[in-house]
C-alpha positions in Angstrom: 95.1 102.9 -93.8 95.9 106.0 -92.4 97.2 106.9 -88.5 94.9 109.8 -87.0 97.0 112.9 -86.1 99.3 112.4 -89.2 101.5 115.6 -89.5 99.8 117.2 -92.2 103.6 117.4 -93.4 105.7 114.1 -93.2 108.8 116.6 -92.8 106.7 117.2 -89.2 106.8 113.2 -88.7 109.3 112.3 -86.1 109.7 108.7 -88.1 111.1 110.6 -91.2 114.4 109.6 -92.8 117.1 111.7 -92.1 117.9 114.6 -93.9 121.4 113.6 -95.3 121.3 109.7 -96.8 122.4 107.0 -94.4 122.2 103.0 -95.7 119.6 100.9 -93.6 118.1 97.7 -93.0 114.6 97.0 -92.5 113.6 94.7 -89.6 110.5 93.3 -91.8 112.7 92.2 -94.7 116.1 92.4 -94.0 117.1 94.6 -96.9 119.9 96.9 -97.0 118.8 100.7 -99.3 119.7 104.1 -98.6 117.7 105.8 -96.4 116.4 108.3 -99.4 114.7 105.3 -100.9 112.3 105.4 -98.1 108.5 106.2 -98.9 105.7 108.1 -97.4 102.6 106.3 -97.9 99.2 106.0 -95.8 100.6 108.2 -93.2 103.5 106.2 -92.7 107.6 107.0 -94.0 107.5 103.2 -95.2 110.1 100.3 -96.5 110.2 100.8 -100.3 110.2 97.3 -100.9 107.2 95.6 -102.5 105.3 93.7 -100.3 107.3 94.7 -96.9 105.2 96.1 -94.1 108.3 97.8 -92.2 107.9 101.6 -91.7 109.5 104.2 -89.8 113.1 105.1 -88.9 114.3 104.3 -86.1 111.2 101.6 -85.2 111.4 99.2 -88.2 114.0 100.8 -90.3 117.6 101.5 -88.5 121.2 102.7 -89.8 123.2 99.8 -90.8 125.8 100.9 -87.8 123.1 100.6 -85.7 123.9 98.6 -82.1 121.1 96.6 -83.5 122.4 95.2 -85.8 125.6 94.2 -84.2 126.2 90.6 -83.3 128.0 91.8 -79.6 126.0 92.7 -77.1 126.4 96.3 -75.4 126.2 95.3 -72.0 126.4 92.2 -69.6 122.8 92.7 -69.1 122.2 91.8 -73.0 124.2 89.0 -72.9 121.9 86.1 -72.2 120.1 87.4 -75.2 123.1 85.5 -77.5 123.6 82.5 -75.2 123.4 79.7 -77.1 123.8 77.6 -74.3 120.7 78.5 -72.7 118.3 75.8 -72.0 115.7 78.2 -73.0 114.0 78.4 -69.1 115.6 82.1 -68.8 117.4 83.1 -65.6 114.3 82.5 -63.5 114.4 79.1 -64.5 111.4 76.3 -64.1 108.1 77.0 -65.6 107.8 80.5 -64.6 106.0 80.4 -62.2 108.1 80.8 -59.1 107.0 78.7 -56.2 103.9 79.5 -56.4 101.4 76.6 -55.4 99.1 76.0 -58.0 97.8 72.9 -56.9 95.1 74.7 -55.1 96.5 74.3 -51.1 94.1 76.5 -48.8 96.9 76.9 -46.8 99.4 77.9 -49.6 100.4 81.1 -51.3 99.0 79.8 -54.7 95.3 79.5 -55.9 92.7 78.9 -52.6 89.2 76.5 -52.8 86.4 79.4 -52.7 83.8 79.0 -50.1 81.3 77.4 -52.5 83.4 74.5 -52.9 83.3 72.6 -49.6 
């Protein structure tokens, strides 16, 4: 399979690997290769692992020293993304919804009877 408006030239692609070696790790399969291992194929600067779908630097494919990889978060707004405390609601909290009234009140902000239904 190949993308339309592939760089005739994967040197033009802006997913190449860069120019001098870095080691990596591939989202898709969690392998660690130097970054001159990396493949063009089907259009696509691609994990040279068999049977990993992970392709392009910098979207499946980052420098080990990558912030991504690092187990502290950058900022305070990151931080709930470790918290293993969390009881998995998010900040919001509840179902999601808010207070909306889904129970169908005419009178409420949530979902209203249509006309037809009287």
């Amino acid at each position: 399979m190949t993308r339309p408006n592939v760089p005739p030239d994967p040197q033009d692609d802006p997913f190449r690997p860069p120019d001098v070696p870095v080691q990596v790790r591939c989202l898709h399969c969690g392998q660690v290769y130097s970054s001159d291992r990396i493949e063009w194929r089907d259009g696509f600067w691609s994990c040279p692992i068999p049977g990993c779908g992970g392709a392009g630097f910098g979207f499946d494919i980052h420098p080990v020293d990558s912030p991504l990889w690092s187990d502290e978060p950058e900022d305070d707004d990151e931080a709930w993304l470790g918290d293993e405390e969390s009881d998995g609601e998010g900040d919001w909290g509840g179902d999601g919804f808010g207070d909306l009234d889904l129970d169908g009140d005419p009178g409420g902000p949530g979902l209203r009877e249509s006309p037809s239904d009287n």
